[in-house]
N, C-alpha and C positions, 0 to 999 in steps of 0.2 A: 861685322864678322872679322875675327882676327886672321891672319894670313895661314892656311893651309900646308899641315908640312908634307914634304912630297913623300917620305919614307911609310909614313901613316899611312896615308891614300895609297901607296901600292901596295900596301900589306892588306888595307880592307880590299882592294882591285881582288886581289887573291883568295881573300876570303869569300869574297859575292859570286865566285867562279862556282862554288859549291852550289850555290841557289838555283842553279841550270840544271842540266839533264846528267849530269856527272858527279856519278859517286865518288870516285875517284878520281886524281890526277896526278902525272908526274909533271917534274921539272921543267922538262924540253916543254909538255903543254901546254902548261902554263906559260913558258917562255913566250911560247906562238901564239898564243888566245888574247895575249896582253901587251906584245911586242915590245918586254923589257930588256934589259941585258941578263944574258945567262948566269953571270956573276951576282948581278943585285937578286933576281928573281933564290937564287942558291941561297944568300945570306938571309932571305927573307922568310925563305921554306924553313931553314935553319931557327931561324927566333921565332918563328911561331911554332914548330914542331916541338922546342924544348918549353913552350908557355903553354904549350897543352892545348892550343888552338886546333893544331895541326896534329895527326897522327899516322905514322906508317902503318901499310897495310900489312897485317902478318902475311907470310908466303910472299908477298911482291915487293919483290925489292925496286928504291925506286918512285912508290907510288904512295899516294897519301891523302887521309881521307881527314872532313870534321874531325878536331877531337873531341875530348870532355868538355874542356872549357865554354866551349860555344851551346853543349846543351846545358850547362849551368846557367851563363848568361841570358839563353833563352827560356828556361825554366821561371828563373828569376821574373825576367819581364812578364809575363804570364801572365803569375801567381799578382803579378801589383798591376793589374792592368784590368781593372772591374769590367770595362767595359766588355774586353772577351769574355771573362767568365759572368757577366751579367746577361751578355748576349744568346752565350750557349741557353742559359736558362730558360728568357725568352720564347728563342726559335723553338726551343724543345714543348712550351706548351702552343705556340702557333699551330706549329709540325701536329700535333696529336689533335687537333680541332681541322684541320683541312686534309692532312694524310699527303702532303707535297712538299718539298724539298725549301726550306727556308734556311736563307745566310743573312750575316750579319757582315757590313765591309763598309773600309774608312778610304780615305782619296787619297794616295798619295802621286804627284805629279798629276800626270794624265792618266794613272792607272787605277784602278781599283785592286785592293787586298782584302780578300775575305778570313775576316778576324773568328767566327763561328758560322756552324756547319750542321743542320739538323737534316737528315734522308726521311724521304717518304719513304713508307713499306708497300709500294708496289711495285712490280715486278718491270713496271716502266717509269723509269724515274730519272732525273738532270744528273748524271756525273759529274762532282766538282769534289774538292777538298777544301778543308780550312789552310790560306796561307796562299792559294790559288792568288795569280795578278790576271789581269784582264785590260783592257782598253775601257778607259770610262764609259768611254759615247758609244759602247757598242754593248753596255748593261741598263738595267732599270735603274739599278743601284748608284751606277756611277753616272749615269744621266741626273738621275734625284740631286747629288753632292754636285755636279759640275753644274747646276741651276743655280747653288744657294751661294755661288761662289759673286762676291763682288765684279762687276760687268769690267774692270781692265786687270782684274787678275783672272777671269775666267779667259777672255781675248786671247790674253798672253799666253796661258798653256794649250790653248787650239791652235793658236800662232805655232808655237813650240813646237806639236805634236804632226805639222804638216808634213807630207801629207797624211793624213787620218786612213789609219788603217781598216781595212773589212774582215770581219770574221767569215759573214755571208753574204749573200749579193743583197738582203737588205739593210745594212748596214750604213748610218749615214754618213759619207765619207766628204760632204760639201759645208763647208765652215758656215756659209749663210746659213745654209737650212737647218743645220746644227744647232745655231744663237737662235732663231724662229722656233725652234723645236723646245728649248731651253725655255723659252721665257715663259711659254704655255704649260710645264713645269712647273715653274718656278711661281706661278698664277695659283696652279690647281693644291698642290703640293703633294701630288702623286706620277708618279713616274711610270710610266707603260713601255717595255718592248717585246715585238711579236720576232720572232728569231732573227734577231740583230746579232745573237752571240752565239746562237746554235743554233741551225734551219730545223730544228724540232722541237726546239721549245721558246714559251713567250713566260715573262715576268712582268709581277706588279711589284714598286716600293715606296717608302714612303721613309721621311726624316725624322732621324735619334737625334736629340739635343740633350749638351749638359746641364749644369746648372746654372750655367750663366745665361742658357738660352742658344747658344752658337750648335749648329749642326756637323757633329763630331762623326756621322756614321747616318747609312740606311741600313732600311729591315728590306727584302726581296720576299717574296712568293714565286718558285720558280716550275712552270707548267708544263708537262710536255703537251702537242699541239693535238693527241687526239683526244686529252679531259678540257682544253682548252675551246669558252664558248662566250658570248658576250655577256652571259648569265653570268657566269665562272666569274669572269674580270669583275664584274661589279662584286659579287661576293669576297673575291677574294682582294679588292681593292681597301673595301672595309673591314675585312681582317688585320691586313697590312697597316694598316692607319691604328689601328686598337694595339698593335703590337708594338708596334715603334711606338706611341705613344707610353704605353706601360713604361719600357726599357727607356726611356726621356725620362722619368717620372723616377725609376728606379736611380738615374744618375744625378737626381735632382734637380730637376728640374719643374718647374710649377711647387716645389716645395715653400710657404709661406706665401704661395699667393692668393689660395684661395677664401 
């Protein structure tokens, strides 16, 4: 990797401020959230505001939100990016075969990102979005990918990640039991958790691979715990497994082997 220029990296710092709970920001905010100089943080507001990155907010002087540019560039990646739009498709005939809330999510670091997003229609159902981040080891999804991960790259980002945060008190927060936890995953090639990420709901998943065979993403099935039974899981263990197998298949994978 070639040497990182600092001027880039504060301008993206600035930009990634968006992806939090703030629609908007001004200058001094940003100043504080990022601890730059009030001059550089000024000139940087400055060249991305005139590159359409950034835009002030009508009425607020001052303050300044996303602009165009970034939903272009996210639009863009979308539209080239099969796997989300192969995913939505997916989950949406999963979803209409079990009537529960199925995502589709890739690893990144120690976190999981959910790339598609299909709601159950009833009236008790997993609140989540597409574009949602999570803690790996405290999803089905990102337990599934943090299994398939080569054993001192996997090490290394629970190393990273110490200590392991809890969503809820069952949440596994002890690195052994984690890698024990993991391997018996990684054996099965399905993924289980009972409210590790919300004490009211459990999820089954299981691994998307490309063409080359590398697992690029899981499929989730995600329960709340009063349709949740040991019935359930198995049923909808083997859903899960049918499903991500399709969208593997869809991204080419098993193509010319059979």
């Amino acid at each position: 990797m070639g040497r990182l220029v600092p001027a880039v990296t504060r301008a993206m710092d600035i930009l990634e401020l968006f992806l939090g709970p703030d629609d908007t920001l001004s200058a001094p905010e940003i100043t504080r959230k990022l601890g730059l100089p009030r001059t550089t943080v000024h000139e940087l507001v400055a060249t991305l505001t005139a590159r359409s990155y950034l835009d002030s907010v009508p009425g607020q002087t001052g303050r300044y939100r996303l602009g165009v540019r970034t939903y272009q560039l996210g639009s863009t990646y979308g539209e080239r990016l099969d796997l989300a739009a192969e995913g939505r498709d997916v989950a949406r005939k999963v979803a209409e075969t079990c009537d529960e809330t199925v995502h589709v999510a890739i690893l990144e670091g120690t976190d999981v990102i959910y790339v598609a997003k299909v709601d159950s229609t009833h009236a008790v159902r997993m609140v989540s979005a597409a574009g949602r981040r999570l803690p790996a080891h405290c999803t089905a999804v990102g337990k599934m990918l943090l299994a398939t991960l080569p054993e001192q790259d996997l090490r290394s980002r629970i190393e990273s990640a110490e200590p392991l945060a809890a969503l809820t008190d069952q949440s596994l927060t002890d690195p052994d039991a984690l890698l024990l936890h993991l391997a018996g995953i990684r054996e099965q090639q399905i993924a289980v958790e009972e409210r590790e990420s919300n004490p009211h709901v459990s999820c089954v998943a299981a691994p998307v691979r490309n063409s080359a065979g590398q697992v690029v993403a899981a499929l989730s099935i995600s329960v709340p715990m009063i349709r949740w039974s040991d019935e359930r899981q198995v049923e909808l263990t083997e859903l899960a497994a049918k499903g991500a197998q399709e969208l593997s298949e869809r991204l080419g994978f098993g193509r010319g082997r059979r």
